[in-house]
LOMARTI-33197 format. One record per residue (C-alpha): residue number from 1; residue in one letter; z, y, x. Coordinates in Angstrom, 2 decimals. Example, Ala and Ser with C-alpha at 12.3 -4.5 7.8 and 13.67 -1.06 7.14 Angstrom:
<pts>
+-----+--------+---------+---------+---------+
! num ! residu !      pz !      py !      px !
+-----+--------+---------+---------+---------+
!   1 !      a !    7.80 !   -4.50 !   12.30 !
!   2 !      s !    7.14 !   -1.06 !   13.67 !
+-----+--------+---------+---------+---------+
</pts>
This chain:
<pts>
+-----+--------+---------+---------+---------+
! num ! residu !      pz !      py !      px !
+-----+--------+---------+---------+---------+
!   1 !      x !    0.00 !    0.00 !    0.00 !
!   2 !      x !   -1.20 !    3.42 !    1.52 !
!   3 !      x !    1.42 !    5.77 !    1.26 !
!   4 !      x !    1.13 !    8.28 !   -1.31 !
!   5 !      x !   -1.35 !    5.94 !   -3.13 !
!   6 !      x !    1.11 !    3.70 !   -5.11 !
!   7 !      x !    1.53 !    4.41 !   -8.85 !
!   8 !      x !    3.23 !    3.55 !  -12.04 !
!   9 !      x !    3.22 !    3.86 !  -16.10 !
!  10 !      x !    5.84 !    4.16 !  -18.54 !
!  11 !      x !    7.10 !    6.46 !  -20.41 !
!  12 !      x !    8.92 !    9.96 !  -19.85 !
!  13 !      x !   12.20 !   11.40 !  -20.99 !
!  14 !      x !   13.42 !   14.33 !  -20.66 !
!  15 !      x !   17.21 !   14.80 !  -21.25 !
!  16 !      x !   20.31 !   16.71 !  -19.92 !
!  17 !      x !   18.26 !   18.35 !  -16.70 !
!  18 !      x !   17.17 !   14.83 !  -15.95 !
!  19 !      x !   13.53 !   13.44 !  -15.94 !
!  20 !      x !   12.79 !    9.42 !  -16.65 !
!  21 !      x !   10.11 !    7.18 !  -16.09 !
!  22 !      x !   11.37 !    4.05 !  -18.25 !
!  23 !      x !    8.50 !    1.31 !  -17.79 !
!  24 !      x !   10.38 !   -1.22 !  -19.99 !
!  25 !      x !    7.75 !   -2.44 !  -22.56 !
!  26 !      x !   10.85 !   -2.51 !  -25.29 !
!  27 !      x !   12.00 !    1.20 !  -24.85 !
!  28 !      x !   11.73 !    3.32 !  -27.91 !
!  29 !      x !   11.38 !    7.09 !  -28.58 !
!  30 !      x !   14.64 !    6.19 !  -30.79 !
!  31 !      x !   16.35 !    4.69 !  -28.25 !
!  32 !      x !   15.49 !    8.21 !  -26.02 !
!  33 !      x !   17.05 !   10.39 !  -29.08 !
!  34 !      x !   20.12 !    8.38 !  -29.52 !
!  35 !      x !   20.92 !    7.15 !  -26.25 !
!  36 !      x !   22.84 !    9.62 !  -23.52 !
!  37 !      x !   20.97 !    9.21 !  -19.88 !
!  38 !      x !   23.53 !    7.08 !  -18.44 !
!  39 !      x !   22.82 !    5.06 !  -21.77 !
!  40 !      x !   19.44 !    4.54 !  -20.72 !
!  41 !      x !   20.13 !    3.85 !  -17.52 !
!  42 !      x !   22.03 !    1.24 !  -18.09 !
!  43 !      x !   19.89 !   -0.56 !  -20.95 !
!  44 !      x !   17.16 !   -0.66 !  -19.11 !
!  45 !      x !   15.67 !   -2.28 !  -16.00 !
!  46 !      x !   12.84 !   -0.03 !  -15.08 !
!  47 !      x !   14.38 !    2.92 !  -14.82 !
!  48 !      x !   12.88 !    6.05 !  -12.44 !
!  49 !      x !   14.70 !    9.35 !  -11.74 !
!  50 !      x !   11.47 !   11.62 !  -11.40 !
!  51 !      x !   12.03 !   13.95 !   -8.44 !
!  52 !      x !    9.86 !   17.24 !   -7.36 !
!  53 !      x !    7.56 !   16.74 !  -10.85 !
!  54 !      x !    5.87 !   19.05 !  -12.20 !
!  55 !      x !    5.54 !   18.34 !  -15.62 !
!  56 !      x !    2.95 !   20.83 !  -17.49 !
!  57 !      x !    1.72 !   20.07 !  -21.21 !
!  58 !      x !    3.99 !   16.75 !  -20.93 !
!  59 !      x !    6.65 !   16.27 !  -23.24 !
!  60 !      x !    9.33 !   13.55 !  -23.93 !
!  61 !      x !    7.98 !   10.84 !  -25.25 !
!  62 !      x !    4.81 !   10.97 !  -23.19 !
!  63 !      x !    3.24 !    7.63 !  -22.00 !
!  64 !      x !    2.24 !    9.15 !  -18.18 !
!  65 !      x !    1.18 !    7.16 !  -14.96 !
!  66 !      x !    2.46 !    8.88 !  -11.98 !
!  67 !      x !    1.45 !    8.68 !   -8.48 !
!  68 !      x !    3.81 !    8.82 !   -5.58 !
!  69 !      x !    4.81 !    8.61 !   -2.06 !
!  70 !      x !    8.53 !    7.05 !   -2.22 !
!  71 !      x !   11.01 !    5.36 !   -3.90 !
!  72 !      x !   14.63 !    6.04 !   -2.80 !
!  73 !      x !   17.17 !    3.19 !   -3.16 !
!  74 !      x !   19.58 !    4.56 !   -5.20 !
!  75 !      x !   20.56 !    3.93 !   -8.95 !
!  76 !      x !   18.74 !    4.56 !  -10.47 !
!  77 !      x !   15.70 !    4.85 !   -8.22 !
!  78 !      x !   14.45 !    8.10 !   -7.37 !
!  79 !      x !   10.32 !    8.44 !   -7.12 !
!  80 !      x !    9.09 !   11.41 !   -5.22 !
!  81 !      x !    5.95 !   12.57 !   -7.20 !
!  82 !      x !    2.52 !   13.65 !   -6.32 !
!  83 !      x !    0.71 !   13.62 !   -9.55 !
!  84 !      x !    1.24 !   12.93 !  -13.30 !
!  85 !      x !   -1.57 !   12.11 !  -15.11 !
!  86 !      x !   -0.95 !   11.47 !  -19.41 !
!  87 !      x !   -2.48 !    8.32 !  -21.01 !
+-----+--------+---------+---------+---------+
</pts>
């Protein structure tokens, strides 16, 4: 994998200054209304904290696919993005 080149999908949440890629195929748009982030977090596997993203025109909810050069081991994992692109 070429750094910089690797990418993802899932979907984004926005909530409490925090921005999520959740990738789970079972996550809901309910589940991001009713659940706190730590709730989230913790429900699901695939989990991203989305660092340095710009996010213009995308809104909670989204389905995106992001491109980016790292993944920091921490919990949950923290992507640094290049580019969002919506689905």
């Amino acid at each position: 994998m070429n750094e910089g080149r690797a990418a993802m999908e899932g979907t984004i949440v926005i909530k409490e200054n925090v921005i999520l890629l959740i990738e789970d195929k079972d996550f809901t748009k309910e589940d991001a209304k009713a659940r706190s982030v730590d709730e989230l977090i913790g429900k699901y596997n695939s989990v991203y904290k989305l660092n340095n993203a710009v996010l213009r025109g995308i809104k909670s909810g989204d389905k995106e696919k992001i491109w980016y050069s790292e993944i920091l081991e921490s919990f949950p994992a923290q992507v640094k993005v290049l580019k969002i692109e919506k689905l």
